[in-house]
C-alpha positions in Angstrom: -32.5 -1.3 -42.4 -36.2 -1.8 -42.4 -37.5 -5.9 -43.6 -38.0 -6.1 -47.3 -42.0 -5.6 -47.9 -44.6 -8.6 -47.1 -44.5 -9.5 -51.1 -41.4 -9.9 -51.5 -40.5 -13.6 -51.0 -37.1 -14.3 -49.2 -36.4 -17.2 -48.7 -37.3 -18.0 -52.6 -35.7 -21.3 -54.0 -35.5 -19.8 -57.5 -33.4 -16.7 -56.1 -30.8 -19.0 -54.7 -30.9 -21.2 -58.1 -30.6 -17.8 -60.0 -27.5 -16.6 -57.6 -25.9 -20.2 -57.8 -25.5 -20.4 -61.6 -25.1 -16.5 -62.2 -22.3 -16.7 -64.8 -18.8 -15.5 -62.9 -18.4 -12.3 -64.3 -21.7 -11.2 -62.4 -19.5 -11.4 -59.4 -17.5 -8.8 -60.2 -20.3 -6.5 -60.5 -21.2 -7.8 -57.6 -19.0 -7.5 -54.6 -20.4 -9.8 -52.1 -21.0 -12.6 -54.7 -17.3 -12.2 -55.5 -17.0 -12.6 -51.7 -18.9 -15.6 -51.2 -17.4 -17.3 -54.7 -14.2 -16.8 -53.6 -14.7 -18.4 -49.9 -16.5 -21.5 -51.7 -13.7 -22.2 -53.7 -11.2 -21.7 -51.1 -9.7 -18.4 -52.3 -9.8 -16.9 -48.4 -7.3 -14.2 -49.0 -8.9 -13.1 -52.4 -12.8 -13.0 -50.2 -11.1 -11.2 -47.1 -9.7 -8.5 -49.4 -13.1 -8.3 -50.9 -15.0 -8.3 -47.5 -12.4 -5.3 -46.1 -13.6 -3.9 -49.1 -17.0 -4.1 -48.1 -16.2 -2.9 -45.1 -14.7 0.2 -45.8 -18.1 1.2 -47.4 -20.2 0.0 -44.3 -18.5 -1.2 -41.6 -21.8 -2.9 -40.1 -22.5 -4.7 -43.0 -23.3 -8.0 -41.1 -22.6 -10.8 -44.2 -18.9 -9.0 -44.9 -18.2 -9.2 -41.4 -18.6 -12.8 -40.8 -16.8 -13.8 -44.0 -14.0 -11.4 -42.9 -13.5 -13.1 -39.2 -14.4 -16.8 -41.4 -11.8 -16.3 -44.0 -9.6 -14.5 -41.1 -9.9 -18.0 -38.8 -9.1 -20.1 -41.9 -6.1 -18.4 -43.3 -4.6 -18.5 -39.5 -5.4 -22.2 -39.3 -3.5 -22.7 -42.8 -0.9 -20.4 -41.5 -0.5 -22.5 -37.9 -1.0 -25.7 -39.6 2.1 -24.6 -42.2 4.5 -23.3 -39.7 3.5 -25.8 -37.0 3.3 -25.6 -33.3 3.5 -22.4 -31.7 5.7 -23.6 -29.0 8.5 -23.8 -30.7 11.3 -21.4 -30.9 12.2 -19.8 -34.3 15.7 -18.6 -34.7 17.6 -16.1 -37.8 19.4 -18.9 -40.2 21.2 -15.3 -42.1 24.1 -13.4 -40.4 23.1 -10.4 -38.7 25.6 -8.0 -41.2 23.5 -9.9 -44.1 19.8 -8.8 -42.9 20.1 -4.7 -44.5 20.8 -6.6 -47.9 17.5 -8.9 -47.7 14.3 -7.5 -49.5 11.9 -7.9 -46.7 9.4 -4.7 -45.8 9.5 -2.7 -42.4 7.1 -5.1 -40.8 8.9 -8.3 -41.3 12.2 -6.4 -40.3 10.0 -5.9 -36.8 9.0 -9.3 -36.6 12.6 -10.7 -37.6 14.3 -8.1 -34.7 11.7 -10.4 -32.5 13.1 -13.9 -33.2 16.0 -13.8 -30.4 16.3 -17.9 -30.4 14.3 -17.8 -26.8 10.9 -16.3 -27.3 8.2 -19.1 -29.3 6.1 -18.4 -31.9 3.2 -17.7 -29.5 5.4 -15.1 -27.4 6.4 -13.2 -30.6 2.7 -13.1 -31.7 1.9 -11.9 -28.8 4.5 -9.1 -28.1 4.2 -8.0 -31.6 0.9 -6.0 -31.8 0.1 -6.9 -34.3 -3.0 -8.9 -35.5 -2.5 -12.4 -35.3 -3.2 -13.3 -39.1 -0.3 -10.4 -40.4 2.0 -11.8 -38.0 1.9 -15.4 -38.9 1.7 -14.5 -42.7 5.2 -12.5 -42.1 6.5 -15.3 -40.0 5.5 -18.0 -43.0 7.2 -15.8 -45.3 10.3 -15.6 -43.2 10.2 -19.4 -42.9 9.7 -19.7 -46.9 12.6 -17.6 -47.3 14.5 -19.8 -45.5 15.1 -16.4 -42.9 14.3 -18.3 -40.0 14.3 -21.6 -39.0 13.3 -23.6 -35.8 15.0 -25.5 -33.6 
């Protein structure tokens, strides 16, 4: 993309004022303002949905990719700091004859067939392949569920 032209200001104090109390349902016109609302209040699954979004539609759109990997590292911290440590070992708390009747999707069902009550968080994240945030959110949900438990 080619720099806006020499006249028009940039950096422009009443542009920033004008953005910051633009009435909220701007923002939904307004994909990346719905972005950035939704990381300022804290809302980082809502503003990585919106930056994949973005994405989609141009995947070198430098502001969406930052908030994606900033909402990305924040929902893993939350995740981590939820679960706990990834050292320990998680192990199934429901009889193996029980699991067909739980309602849990395809890819907790892979995650689940990887809790064997030897292999730690970390290992399972790692052997799973799949990206670190999905696999922690199914592992939470597991844990919620009161699926798994550690020792």
């Amino acid at each position: 993309t080619s720099p806006p032209p020499a006249d028009t200001p940039t950096d422009s104090p009443e542009l920033e004022i004008a953005e910051a109390d633009a009435p909220a349902d701007l923002a939904e016109d307004d994909p990346s303002a719905e972005m950035r609302d939704r990381f300022a209040l804290g809302d980082y699954s809502g503003a990585l949905v919106v930056a994949e979004s973005l994405l989609e539609e141009n995947p070198t759109l430098g502001e969406a990719l930052e908030y994606a990997d900033s909402c990305r590292a924040m929902l893993i911290k939350m995740y981590t700091s939820r679960i706990g440590p990834l050292d320990r070992v998680p192990t199934v708390e429901v009889q193996r004859d029980q699991l067909r009747w739980l309602s849990i999707d395809h890819r907790a069902g892979f995650v689940l067939s990887l809790v064997d009550g030897v292999s730690s968080l970390e290992m399972i994240l790692d052997v799973s392949g799949m990206r670190e945030l999905d696999a922690l959110r199914i592992l939470f949900e597991l844990v919620q569920q009161r699926i798994i438990s550690f020792r």
